[in-house]
N, C-alpha and C positions, 0 to 999 in steps of 0.2 A: 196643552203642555202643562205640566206641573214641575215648578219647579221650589226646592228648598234651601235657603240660606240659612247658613249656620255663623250665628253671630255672639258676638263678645262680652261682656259688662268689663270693663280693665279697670286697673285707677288712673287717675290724672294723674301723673308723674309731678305735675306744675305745682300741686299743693302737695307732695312731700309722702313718703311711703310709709308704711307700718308694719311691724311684724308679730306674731303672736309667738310665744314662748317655744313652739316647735318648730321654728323656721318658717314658716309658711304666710302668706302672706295675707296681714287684715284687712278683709276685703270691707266686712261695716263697717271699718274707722277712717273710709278714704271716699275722697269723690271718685267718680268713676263717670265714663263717656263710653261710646260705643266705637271697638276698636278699628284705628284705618282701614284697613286692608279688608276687614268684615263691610265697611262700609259701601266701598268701591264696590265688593260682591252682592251688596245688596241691592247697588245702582245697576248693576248689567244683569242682574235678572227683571228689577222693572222696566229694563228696556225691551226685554223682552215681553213683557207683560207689554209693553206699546206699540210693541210690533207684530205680536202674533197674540195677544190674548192670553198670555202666559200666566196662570193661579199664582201667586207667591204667597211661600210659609215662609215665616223666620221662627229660627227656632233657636235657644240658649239657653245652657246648663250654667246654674248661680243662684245666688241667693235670692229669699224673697223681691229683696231692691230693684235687682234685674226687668222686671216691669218694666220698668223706666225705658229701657235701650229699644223693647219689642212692642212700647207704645209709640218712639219713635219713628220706628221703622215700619210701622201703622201710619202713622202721618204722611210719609213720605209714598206710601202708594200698594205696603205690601196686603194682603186682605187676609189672611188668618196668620196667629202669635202662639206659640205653645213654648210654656215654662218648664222645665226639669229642675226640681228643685227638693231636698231632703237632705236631713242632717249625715244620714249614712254616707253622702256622696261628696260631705264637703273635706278637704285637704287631696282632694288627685292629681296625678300627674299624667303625664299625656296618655299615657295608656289606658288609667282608669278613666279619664275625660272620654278620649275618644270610645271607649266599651260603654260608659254607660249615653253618649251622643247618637250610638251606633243603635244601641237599644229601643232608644227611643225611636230611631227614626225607622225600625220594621212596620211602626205602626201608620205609616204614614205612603201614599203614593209619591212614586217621583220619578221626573225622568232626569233632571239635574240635578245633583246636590252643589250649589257654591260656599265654599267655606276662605277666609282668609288666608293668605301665606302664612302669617303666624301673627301671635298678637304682640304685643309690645310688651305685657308685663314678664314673658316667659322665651319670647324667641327661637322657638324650636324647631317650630314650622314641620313637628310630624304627626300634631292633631287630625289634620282632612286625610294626608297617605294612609293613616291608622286606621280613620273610618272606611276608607273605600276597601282598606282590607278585611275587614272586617263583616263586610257588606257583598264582597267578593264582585265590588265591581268596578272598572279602570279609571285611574286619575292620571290629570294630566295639570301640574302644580306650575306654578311661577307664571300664571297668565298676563301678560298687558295687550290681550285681544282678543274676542270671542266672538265667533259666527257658528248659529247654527244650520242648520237643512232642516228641518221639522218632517216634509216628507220622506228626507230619506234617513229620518231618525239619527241624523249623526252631530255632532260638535267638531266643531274645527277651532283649534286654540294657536294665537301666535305665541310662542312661548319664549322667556327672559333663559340668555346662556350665557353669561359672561358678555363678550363684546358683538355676541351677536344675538341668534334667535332660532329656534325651530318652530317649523310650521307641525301642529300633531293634530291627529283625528281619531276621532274614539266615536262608538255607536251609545247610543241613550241604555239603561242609565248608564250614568259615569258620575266623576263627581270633577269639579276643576276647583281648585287654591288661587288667590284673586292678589294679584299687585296691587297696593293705594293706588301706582300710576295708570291702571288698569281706564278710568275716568275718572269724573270730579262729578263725586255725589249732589243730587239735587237737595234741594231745602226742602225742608216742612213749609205745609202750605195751612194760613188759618183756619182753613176747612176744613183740613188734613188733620189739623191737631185735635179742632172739636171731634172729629169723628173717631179716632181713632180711643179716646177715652170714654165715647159709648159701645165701641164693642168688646167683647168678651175673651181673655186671654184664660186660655186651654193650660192650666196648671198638673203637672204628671210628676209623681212620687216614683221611689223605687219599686212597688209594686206596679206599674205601669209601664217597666222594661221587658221588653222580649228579650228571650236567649240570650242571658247575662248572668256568668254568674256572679254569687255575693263575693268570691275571692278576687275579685276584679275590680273592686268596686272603693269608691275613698280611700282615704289615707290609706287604710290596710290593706287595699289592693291597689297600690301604689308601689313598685320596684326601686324608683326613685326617692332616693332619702337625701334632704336637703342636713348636709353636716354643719353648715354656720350661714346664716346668713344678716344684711346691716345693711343700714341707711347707707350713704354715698360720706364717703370718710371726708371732713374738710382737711387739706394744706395747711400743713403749718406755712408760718411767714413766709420763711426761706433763711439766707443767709446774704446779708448784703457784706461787700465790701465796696474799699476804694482805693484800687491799685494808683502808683505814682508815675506810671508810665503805661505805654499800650506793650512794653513787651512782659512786663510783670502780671498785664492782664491775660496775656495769650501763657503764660507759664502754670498761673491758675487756674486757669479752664482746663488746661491738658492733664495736670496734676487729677481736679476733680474728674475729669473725662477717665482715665485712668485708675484710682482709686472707686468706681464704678462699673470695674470692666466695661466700658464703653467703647476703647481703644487699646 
């Protein structure tokens, strides 16, 4: 069984965001981790690698730094890393993501694709649907549970709905979109980490996409145009007072509730 996770570089939110003069978001000037919900997908394909002998690629479209997340994810147990990485590809939005994600990945066997619900810097959560369409083969998103059949080729996912759950089944390939709650990723192991900075990470440029075209592709094959974007605005103070009575205070609040169409 082969299977491929498709994973993140994001920023750390915790050290603070940056943006470059076209909206878009500076990804060199920020720390960056490897995003939740990529991670959890990266943990239930190594369990299946410990249950059936399952191959695992990770694979992530980003800047050169991106290394970092798929030497990780080399320590933790995955055994081949391929980079997508070129200037033509950087400023995309999900559609150019996921087309040139999708490109790369013709060149690759698979009977699963795991990709995350979504990542945290962007929210969309229509990265992995994009690819499996793209790929023209069935997703089944919002997982917090995976079982597969290996003999009879199929995936069975408990799927997140609101206050309940559907049970879905889809035949290999497919691709499934992975909850954080999905499990709780294992650590890097010291051996895990020596090893994983002596093997060789598989770096692929835009000439090393399949059936893709250049109008698809970066910024300018991006349909989504970010019109403003900024840091997290701080609060002003506020406005303190100090009524003489509790009904002068209840007069004030309804006033301001009121003057805010609130009420």
């Amino acid at each position: 069984m082969k299977v491929v996770v498709c994973i993140k570089q994001v920023p750390d939110t915790k050290g603070g965001v940056k943006f470059k003069p076209d909206g878009t978001l500076d990804r060199g000037a920020m720390l960056a981790i490897m995003n939740p919900d990529d991670k959890a997908g990266l943990e239930a394909a190594l369990r299946l690698k410990d249950q059936y002998g399952a191959e695992v690629t990770v694979l992530t479209m980003g800047l050169p730094k991106a290394d970092a997340v798929l030497r990780e994810a080399l320590a933790m147990g995955a055994d081949k890393a391929v980079l997508v990485t070129d200037r033509v590809l950087g400023g995309a939005d999900t559609w150019a993501t996921s087309s040139t994600i999708a490109g790369a990945l013709r060149n690759l066997e698979y009977d699963i694709i795991i990709t995350g619900r979504q990542a945290i810097d962007g929210d969309t959560a229509q990265v992995g649907p994009q690819i499996s369409e793209h790929l023209h083969i069935p997703v089944i998103s919002y997982a917090e549970e995976i079982k597969v059949d290996e003999k009879a080729k199929t995936v069975e996912v408990k799927r997140q709905f609101e206050d309940r759950y559907h049970i879905v089944k889809a035949k290999m390939p497919c691709l499934v979109t992975a909850l954080s709650e999905l499990n709780e990723p294992r650590y890097m192991t010291p051996g895990g980490i020596f090893d994983a900075f002596e093997k060789e990470v598989t770096v692929w440029g835009r000439a090393d996409l399949k059936d893709v075209d250049d109008s698809n592709l970066g910024l300018k094959g991006s349909p989504t145009q970010i019109a403003k974007a900024s840091d997290k605005v701080k609060k002003g103070q506020g406005e303190k007072v100090a009524p003489d009575s509790a009904d002068e205070a209840v007069d004030y609040i309804v006033a301001k509730l009121t003057e805010k169409h609130v009420i």
